[in-house]
N, C-alpha and C positions, 0 to 999 in steps of 0.2 A: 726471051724468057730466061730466068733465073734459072743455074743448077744447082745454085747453093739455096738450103731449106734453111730459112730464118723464121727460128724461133725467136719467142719471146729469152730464151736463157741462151742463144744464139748471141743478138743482141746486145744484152747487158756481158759477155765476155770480149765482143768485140769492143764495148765500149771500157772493159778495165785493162783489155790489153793497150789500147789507147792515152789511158790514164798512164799507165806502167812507161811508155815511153816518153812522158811528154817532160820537158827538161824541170818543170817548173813544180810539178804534180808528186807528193811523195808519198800518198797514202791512195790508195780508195777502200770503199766499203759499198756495200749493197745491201738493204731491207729498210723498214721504216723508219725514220730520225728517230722516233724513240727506244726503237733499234740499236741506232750506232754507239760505239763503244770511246765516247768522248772523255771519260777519265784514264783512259789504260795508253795514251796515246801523247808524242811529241814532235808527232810526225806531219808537218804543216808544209805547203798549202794542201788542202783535202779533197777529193772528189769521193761525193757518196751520191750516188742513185738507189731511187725507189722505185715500185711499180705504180701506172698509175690507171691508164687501161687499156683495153687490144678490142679495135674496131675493126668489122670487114665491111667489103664491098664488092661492087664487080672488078673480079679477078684480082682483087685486094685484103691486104690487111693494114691494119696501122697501130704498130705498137706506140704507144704514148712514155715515157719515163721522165721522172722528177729527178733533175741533177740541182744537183747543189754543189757548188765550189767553195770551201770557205780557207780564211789564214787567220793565226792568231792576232789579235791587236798589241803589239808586247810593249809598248812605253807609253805610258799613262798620261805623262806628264802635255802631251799634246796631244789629247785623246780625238778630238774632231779630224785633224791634219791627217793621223795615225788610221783610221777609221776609213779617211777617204781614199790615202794611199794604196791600203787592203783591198778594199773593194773595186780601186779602178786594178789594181794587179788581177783578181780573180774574175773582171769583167774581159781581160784581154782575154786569160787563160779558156774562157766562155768562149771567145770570137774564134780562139784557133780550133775549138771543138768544132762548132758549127761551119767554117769554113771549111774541118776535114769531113765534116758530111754531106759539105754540100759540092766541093771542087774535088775531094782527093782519093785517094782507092782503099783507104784501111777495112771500108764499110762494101765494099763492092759496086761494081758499075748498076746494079739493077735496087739499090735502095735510092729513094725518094725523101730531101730533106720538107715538109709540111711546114708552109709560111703563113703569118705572120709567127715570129717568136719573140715572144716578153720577157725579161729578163727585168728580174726586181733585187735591188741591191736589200740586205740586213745586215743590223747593226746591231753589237754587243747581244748577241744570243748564247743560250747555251749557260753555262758553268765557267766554261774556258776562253769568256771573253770575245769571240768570234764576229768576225764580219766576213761579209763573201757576198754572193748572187748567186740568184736560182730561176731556174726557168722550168719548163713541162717540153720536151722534143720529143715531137712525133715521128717518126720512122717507117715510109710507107714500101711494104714491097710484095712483090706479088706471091697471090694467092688464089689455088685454082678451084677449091672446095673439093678435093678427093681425100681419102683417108690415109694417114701417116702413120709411122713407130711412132711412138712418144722419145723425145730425147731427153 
């Protein structure tokens, strides 16, 4: 059994200190894409997470969040090429997420990575030109139904 209480804002900080370290990742952000602060910003490749929702069960919970990884498309001139190069970039940067949650310790030994995960590439979105991947990962760890502080 867990000693660490994983909240839902537990969670989403493990997952920007994550972002914070990752060689490739230079911004993140958290709340809803319409949310995000996409003019104020040069700072690419991007991870932003959203809520999406928190299931329990026995001796369970399962926080769900919408990540998004995206990078600017910055040469026009080969915009398809440019486009696919982005999104296979931000699909690796995907792979190393979900491998650190499902092989490595940044999340702790007692979180649970929830299979199948879809991961859908987008193309020129946004204002700023953007392509990247996004998927919904579920986060399953335990929960014993007694009452807590709020954190």
């Amino acid at each position: 059994m867990s000693t660490t209480l994983y909240s839902y804002k537990v969670i989403v900080m493990l997952l920007k200190n994550w972002a914070s370290n990752h060689p490739q990742l230079q911004r993140f952000t958290y709340n809803t894409i319409q949310e995000a602060d996409l003019g104020k910003s040069d700072e690419y490749a991007w991870m932003h997470v959203a809520p999406s929702s928190i299931s329990y069960d026995e001796n369970s919970k399962s926080i769900a969040i919408d990540v998004m990884i995206a990078d600017l498309v910055r040469d026009k001139d080969d915009k398809p090429f440019n486009e696919l190069s982005v999104i296979n970039n931000c699909h690796l940067i995907m792979e190393d997420l979900i491998s650190e949650l499902e092989n490595g310790t940044s999340f702790g030994d007692n979180t649970l990575l929830q299979k199948p995960i879809s991961v859908t590439p987008f193309f020129n979105s946004f204002t700023n030109n953007l392509a990247g991947v996004e998927a919904t990962i579920t986060i399953e760890v335990d929960f014993l139904f007694n009452q807590c502080d709020a954190l």
